[in-house]
N, C-alpha and C positions, 0 to 999 in steps of 0.2 A: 888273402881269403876274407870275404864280407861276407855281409847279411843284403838278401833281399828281402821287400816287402812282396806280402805274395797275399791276393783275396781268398775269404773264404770257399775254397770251394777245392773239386778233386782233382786232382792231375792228370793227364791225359795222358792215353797209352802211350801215343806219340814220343813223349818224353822218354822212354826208356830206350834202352838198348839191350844187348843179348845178357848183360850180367849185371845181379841187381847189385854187385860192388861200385857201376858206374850208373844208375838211374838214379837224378834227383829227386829226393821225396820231400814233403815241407815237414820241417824242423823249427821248434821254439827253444828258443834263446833267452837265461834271467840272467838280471846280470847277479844275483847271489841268490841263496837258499832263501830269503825273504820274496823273492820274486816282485818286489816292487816296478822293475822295469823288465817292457817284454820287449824280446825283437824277434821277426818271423823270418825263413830263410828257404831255401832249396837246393839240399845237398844230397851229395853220395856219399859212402861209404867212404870212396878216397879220400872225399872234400872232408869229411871229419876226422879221418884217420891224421892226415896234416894239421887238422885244427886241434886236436888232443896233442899232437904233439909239441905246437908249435906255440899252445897259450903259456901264460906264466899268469902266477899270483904273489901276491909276498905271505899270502898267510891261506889256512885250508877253508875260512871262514869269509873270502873274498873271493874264493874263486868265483867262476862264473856256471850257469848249470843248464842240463839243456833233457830237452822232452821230444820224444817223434812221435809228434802229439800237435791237436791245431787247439785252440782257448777262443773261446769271444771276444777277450779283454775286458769285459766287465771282471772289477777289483771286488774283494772282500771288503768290510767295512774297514781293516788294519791297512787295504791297498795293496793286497796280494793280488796278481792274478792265477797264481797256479789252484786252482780250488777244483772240486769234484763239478760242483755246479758248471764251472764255465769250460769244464773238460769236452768240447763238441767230437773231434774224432781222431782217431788212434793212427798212425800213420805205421808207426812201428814198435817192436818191443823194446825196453831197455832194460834190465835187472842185473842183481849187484850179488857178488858173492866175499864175505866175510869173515868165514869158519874157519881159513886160514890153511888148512891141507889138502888143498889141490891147487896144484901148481899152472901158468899160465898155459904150457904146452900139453898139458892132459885136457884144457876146457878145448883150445883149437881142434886137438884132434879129437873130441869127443863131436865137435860141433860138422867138422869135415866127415867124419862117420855117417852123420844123422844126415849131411847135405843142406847144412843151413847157410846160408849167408850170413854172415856177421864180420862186428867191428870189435873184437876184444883188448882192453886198454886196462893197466895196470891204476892204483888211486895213490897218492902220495904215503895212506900207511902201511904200503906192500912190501915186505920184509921188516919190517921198523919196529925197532924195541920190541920185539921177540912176538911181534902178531901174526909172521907167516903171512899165506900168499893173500893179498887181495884185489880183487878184478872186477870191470862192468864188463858187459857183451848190450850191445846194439844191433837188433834187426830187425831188417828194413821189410815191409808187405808192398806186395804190387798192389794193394787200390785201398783205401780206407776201409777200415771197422768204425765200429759203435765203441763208447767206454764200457756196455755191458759185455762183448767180446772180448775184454782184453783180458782179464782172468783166464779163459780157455785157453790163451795161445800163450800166456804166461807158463803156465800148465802144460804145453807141449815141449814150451823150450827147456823147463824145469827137467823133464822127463831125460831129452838129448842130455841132457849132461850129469842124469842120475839122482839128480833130486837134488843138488844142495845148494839152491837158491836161495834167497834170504826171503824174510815172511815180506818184508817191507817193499819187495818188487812186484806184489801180487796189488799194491796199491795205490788206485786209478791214477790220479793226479801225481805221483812222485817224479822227481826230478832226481838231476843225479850231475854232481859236480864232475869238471874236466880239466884237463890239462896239468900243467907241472906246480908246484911251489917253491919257492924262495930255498936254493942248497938242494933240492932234489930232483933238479934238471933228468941228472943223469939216470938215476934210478927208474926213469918213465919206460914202458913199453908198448906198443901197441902193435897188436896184430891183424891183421885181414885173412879171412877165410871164406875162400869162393864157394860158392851153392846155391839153393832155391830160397824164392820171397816164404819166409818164415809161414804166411797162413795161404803156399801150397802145398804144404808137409802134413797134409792129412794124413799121410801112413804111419807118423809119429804119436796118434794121438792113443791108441791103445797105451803106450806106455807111459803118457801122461800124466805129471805130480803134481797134486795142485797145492793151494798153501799149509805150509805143515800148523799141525791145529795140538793145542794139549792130550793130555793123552787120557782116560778117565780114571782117576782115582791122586792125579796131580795134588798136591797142595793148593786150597781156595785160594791162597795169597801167594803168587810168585813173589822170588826173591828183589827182584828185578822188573818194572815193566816196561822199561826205557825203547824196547825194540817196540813198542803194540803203538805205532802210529796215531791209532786214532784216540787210543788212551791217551796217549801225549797230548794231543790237541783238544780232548775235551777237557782235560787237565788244565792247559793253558786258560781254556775258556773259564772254567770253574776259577781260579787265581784273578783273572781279569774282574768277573763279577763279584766276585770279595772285597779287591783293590776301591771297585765304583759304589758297595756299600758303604766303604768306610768311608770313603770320598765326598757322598751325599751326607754327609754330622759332620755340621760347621761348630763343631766344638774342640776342645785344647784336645780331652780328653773322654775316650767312651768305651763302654764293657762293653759293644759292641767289638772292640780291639782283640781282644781272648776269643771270642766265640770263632771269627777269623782267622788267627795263628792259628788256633787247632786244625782248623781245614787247612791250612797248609802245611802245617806237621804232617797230616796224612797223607798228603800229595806228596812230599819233600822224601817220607818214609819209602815209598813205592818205586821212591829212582823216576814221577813222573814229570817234576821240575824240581830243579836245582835252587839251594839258598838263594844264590844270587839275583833270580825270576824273582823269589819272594820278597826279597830286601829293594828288588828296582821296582815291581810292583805297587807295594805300601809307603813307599818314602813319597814318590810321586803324590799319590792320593792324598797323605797326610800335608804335606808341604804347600798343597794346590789349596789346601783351607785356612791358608795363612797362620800356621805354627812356626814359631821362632825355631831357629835350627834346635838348642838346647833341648826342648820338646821333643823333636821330632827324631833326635837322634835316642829320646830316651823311649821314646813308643819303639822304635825300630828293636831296641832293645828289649821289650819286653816279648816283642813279637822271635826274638830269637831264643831270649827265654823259655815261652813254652815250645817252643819246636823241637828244643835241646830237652825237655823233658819227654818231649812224645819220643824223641829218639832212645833214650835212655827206657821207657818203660816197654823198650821191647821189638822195636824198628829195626833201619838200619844204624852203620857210624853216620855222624856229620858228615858233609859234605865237604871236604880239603880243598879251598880254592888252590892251593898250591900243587895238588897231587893230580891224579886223574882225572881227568873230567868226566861223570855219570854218560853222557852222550859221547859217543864218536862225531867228532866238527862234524864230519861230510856227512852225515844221516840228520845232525839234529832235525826236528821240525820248527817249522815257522815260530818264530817268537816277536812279538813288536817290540824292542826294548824302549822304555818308555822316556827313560833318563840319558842311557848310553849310547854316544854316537860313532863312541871309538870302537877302534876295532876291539872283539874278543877278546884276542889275548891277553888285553890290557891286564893287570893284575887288579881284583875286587880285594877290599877289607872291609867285611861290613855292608856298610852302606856310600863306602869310600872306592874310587878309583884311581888306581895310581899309573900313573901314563908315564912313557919314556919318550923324549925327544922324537923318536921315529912312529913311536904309536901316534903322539901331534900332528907329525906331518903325515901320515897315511889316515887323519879321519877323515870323515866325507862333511864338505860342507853340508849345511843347514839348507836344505827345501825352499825355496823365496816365492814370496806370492806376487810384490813388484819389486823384480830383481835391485839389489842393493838399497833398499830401505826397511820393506814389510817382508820377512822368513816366518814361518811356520809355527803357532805357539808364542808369538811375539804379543807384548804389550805396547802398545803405541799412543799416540794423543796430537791431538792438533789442536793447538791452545792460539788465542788472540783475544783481542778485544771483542766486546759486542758489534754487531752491523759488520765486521770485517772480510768476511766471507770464511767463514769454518765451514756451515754448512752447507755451503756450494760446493768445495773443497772434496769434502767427505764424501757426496754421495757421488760425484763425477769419478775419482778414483774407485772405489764400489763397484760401479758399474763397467767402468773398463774392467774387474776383475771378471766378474761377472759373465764377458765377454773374449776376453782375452786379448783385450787390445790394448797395444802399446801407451802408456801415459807419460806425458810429460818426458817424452824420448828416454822410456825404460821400457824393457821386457817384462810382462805382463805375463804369468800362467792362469791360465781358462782357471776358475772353482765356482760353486756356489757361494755367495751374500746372502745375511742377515744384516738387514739395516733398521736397528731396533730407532722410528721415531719418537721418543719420550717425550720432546721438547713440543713440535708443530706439526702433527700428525695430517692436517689437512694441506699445511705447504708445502710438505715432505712430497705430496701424493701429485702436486703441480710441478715440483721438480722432476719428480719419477717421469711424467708425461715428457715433460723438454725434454729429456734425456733421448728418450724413447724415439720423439719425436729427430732427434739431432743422428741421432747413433743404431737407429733399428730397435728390434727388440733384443730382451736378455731374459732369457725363460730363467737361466740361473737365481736372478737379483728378486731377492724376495722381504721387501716393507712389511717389517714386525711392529705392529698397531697394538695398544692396548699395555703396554707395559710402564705401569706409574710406582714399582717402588722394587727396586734390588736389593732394600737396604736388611729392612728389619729379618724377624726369625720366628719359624712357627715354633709350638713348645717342646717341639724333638730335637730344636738345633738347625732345619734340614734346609732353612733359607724361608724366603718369601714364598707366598704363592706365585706371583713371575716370577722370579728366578727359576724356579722348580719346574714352571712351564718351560719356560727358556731353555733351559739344560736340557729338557728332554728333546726340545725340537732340533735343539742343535746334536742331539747322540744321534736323532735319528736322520737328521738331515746331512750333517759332517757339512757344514759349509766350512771357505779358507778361510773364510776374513766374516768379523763381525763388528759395525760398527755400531757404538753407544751415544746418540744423539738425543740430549747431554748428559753429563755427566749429573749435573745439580739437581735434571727434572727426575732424571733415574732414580738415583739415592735418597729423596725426600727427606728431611729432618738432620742429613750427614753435618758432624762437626766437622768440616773440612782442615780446620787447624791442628786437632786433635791426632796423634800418630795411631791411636785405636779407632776414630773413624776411618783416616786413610787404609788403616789394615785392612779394612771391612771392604773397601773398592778393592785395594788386591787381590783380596783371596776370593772373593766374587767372580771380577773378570779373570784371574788365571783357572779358576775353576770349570770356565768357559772353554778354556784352551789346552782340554782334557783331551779331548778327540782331533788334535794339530792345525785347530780355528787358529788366525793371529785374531788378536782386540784391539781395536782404535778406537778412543774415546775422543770426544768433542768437550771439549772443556776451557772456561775462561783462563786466562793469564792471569800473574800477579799484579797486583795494586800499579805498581810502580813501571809496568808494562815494558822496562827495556829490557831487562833478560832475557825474557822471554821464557819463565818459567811458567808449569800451570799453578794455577792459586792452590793455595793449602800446606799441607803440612811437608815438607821436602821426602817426606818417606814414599810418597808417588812418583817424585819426579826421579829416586834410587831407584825403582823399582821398572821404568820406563824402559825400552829395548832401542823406540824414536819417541822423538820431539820434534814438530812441525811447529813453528812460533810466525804467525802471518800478520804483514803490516803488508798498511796502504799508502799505495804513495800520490802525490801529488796529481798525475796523471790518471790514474785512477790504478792503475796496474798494482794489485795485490802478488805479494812476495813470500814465499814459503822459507824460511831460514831452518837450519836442522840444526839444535842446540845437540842433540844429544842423537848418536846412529849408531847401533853397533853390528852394523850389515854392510858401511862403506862410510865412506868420510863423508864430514860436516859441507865438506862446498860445493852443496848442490843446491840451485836456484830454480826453484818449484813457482814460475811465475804464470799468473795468469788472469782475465778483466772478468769482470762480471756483466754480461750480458742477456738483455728479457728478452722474452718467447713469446710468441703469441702462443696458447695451447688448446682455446676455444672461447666461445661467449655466456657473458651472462644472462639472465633472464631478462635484460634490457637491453640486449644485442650490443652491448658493450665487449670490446675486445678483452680477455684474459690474458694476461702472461704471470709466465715463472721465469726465474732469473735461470743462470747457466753458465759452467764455469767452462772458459773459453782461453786455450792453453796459449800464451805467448813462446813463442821460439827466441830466445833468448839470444843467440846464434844466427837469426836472421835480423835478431835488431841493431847487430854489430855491423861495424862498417866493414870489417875482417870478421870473418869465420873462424872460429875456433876450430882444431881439427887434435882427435889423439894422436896419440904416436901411431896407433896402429891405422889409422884415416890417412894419416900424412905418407904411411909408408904405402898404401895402397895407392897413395891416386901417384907418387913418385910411380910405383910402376907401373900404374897407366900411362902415364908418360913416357916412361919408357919402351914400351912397348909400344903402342903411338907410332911414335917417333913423327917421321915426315908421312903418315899414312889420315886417312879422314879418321880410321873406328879401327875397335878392334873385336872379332869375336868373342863374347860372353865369355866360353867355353874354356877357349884359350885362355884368357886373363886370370878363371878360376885356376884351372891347373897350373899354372905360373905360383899364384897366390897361398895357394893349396900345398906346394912342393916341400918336401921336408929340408931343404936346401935354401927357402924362402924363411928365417927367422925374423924379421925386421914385424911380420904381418902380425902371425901369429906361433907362440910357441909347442900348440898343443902337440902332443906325442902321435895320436892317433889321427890316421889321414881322413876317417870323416868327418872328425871334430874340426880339423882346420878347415877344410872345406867348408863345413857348417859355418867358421868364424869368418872366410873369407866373403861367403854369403851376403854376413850379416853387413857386414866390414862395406861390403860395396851397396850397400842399402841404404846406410848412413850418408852415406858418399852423395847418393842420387838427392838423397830428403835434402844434405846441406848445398846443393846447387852446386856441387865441384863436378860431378857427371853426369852425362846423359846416355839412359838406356833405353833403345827402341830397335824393334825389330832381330833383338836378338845381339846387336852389338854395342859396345863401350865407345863412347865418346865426349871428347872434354866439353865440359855444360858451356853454351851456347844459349845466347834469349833467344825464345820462340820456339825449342825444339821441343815436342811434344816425348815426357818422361813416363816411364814406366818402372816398376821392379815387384817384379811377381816371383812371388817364395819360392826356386826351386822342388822340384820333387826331391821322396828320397832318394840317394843315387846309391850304386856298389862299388864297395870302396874294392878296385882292381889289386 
């Protein structure tokens, strides 16, 4: 079972057949409650009744979750895509029942009564520790609605089965986790029930329930508001703008810190976010203004302080990391955690995370912006001598970001650049053209002009006036990468020896890298230039993520060395010549150039090609396949390559991942001259044969 990509648009009648248990409708696919990755698809009922039953997760907070429902793919600022806004049209209903006393065979045949079609499927905490029955139902409509429709037919399905749908399924955008977890395979149930597309059941609307609402004379203050969705999220939002108050006072310590805790005592009171939201929230913000842990773990402390007062003067209890969790996993709503990449379950103390072996090996790698060097929130630096080429260096990787083109034979993800010129604001703007000129445009890469001091602080603490512009361009822009060219013309006045100047650049740029920018600064090396450290005090070069260290050699070819990488190892050779552009003339019809950094193949300067293990094992079986033949189909070779029976290539579990790696794998192949592809077939590289290798579409994994 896969995923197709399917365009915006409706699905034709054509497509169905006499029962909507077997018409594909389009279906969206996250891969978790975060919904940071979407995938779009066209299934039936059968086709998800197999896929509910057939997925696995090791934990409830990993599954995977899914909407019949289409999105634009335009993300929230955190990178969601499931939001109201992007909600374009309703394919089908899906809602969730959690009260616990009605059992799975009363909702089928309440649903067979009414003549709906549906997919009713059990959630991993259906009988578990004494919560009784719980269930989703899925149905499907023959032609699109609007998201303002979907309340009404939520309302009719409510109605079919008596009213005891949960408030949370009346709400547009929700998603809803699937399949089995880790030990409760067996417990999974899922059923089908044949009938009509849920919005031809206009004879059900008389008896229609729409979301249940309080009742008048309630208590103002529920005990609980953990169910009210959008309290939740405006909640979040409220926590977030506290976290970025405190964030903007680059001081140890501020009374602004109290006036914060309270607001999250109140939030925390209400069941609307948990300690731990507030402790991953404010450590962040504090930590990012360069507080010594000691500090930071004593502000955390104070912030737990008054919370435990607000709870005490009247709330509810503390929240028990060890006991129940205020949210049920499969409902919570979107949270960015700021700090935390492991999974959930991990155990919280504090401001502490304590991980077991297997919560290690289950976190998700770090987001990379040029795979295995620059991830997400990184700090970085490309240190050398004067004249060496840094800032040739910097703005060509930039703009491949920019872009999303591969550098320096790495994978590159498409984002926006900030390339702050401090240093040479007018050569900056002659490279910008060579680039341009060499590579097309890049509407992303955008030369930040005007910024001559990071350093000092206005009299609130709050930074410089650029910084303060900076920060805000960058909340509102979210570029990946931002680079600081230079560091000396930036910081003006900086003691660079000094561990309290150095502070002052860290907490600066990680403050940057509040909204998951990485930072690479441009900065000279040490005196003595063969370390290849940057100059100043060693508390920059602790605090660094990469270190680029660039000599020149003889020939002219500049050399990128990696003192320091904690995204892949040290021995990669980032080499490349510096070459001028013509970019236009002067007012004396003189030619103009800017220089341009002009990537050597390291690999092709060999007299032998390097190959990896995984190169060497692909082109073995082009050979293989070969054999005494001229070529061999594309198609064929993938599916050879692709096979889960094929380990040598790649080990990925999932067959469109291998295929994506075999892809990749025979790409590499073509660029280092071991084969040639044209016309659709594989053949061993030959001089003169005109080469190709254009990206695959996405395919369906059979």
């Amino acid at each position: 079972m896969g995923y197709v990509q399917t365009p915006n648009r409706k699905w034709d009648i054509s497509d169905r057949t006499a029962s909507p248990l077997d018409t594909p409708i389009p279906v969206t696919f996250f891969a978790d409650r975060r919904a940071l990755k979407m995938r779009e698809g066209r299934h039936s009922l059968r086709d998800l009744e197999s896929l509910v039953q057939t997925s696995g997760a090791k934990s409830k907070d990993r599954m995977r979750h899914i909407k019949l429902s289409r999105f634009s793919g335009e993300t929230t600022p955190k990178g969601s895509h499931r939001h109201n806004a992007g909600h374009v049209a309703v394919t089908g209903i899906e809602a969730d029942y959690d009260a616990g006393d009605m059992p799975l065979d009363k909702a089928v045949h309440a649903l067979a009564q009414a003549g709906v079609a549906a997919l009713v499927y059990t959630t991993p905490s259906h009988l578990q520790d004494g919560k009784g029955h719980r269930w989703r139902v899925l149905c499907p409509l023959s032609d699109e609605a609007s998201p303002a429709e979907r309340e009404r037919l939520v309302a009719r399905l409510n109605g079919a089965l008596g009213g005891v749908l949960s408030g949370e399924s009346f709400t547009a955008s929700q998603s809803y986790a699937f399949g089995t977890v880790q030990g409760l395979e067996d417990a999974m149930e899922a059923r089908l029930v044949d009938g009509r597309f849920l919005d031809a059941c206009d004879d059900l609307d008389p008896a229609a329930i729409g979301k249940p609402r309080p009742e008048r004379g309630d208590p103002v203050e529920p005990a609980d508001l953990s169910e009210d969705t959008w309290r939740v999220e405006k909640a979040a939002g409220m926590l977030e703008a506290a976290a970025e108050r405190l964030s903007e006072t680059l001081v140890e310590r501020n009374d602004a810190l109290c006036r914060e805790a309270f607001l999250a005592g109140g939030l925390l009171g209400n069941s609307l976010v948990t300690r731990d939201q507030v402790i991953d929230a404010f450590l962040p913000a504090m930590t990012a203004n360069g507080y010594l842990d000691d500090h930071a773990r004593g502000d955390v402390g104070e912030v737990e302080r008054v919370i435990d007062a607000q709870l005490e003067a009247g709330r509810r209890e503390p929240f028990d990391p060890g006991g129940e969790p205020v949210f049920d996993d499969l409902d919570e709503p979107e949270i960015d955690d700021l700090l935390d990449t492991s999974p959930e379950k991990a155990t919280k103390v504090g401001p502490l995370t304590l991980l077991s072996p297997e919560d290690c090996a289950a976190s998700n790698a770090r987001p990379y912006v040029v795979k295995g060097l620059i991830a997400e929130r990184d700090l970085g630096c490309i240190v050398g001598a004067p004249g060496v080429g840094k800032s040739v260096l910097a703005p060509a990787l930039a703009y491949a970001v920019a872009q999303g083109r591969d550098a320096h034979g790495r994978r590159v993800k498409a984002g926006a650049v900030f390339y702050v010129a401090a240093e040479d604001e007018h050569g900056m703007r002659g490279r910008v053209t060579a680039l341009k000129s060499e590579h097309g445009d890049a509407q992303d890469f955008t030369l930040v002009c005007g910024v001559t001091d990071l350093l000092s602080e206005d009299v609130a603490g709050k930074g410089s006036r650029h910084f303060q512009a900076l920060r805000r361009a960058v909340k509102e822009r979210r570029p990946s990468l931002i680079v600081i060219d230079t560091l000396a013309m930036s910081f003006p006045g900086l003691e660079e020896n000094s561990a309290e100047g150095m502070g002052r650049v860290v907490a600066v740029t990680r403050a940057l890298t509040q909204w998951g920018a990485a930072v690479l600064l441009v900065h000279h090396d040490s005196k003595d230039g063969h370390q290849g450290l940057p100059r100043g005090h060693s508390l920059l070069n602790g605090a660094l993520d990469l270190s680029i260290h660039l000599t020149k050699g003889q020939d002219g070819t500049v050399r990128g060395r990696l003192t320091k990488n904690r995204n892949g190892p040290c021995d990669v050779d980032l080499a490349f010549q510096i070459r001028g552009v013509p970019i236009g003339e002067d007012e004396d019809g003189d030619v103009v150039t800017a220089v341009l950094c002009e990537e050597v193949d390291a690999i092709a300067r060999s007299t032998e090609p390097r190959l990896a293990p995984g190169e060497a094992a692909a082109l073995n079986l082009a050979i293989e396949l070969i054999g005494d033949a001229d070529s061999i189909d594309r198609d064929d070779w993938l599916d050879a390559a692709a096979s889960p029976d094929e380990l040598r290539i790649t080990t990925a579990a999932n067959s469109e991942n291998r295929r994506r790696a075999a892809r990749r794998i025979l790409g590499q192949l073509v660029a280092k001259n071991q084969v040639a592809l044209s016309d659709g077939r594989i053949r061993l590289a030959e001089i003169g044969i005109d080469q190709e290798f254009d990206d695959l579409p996405h395919e369906v994994e059979q």
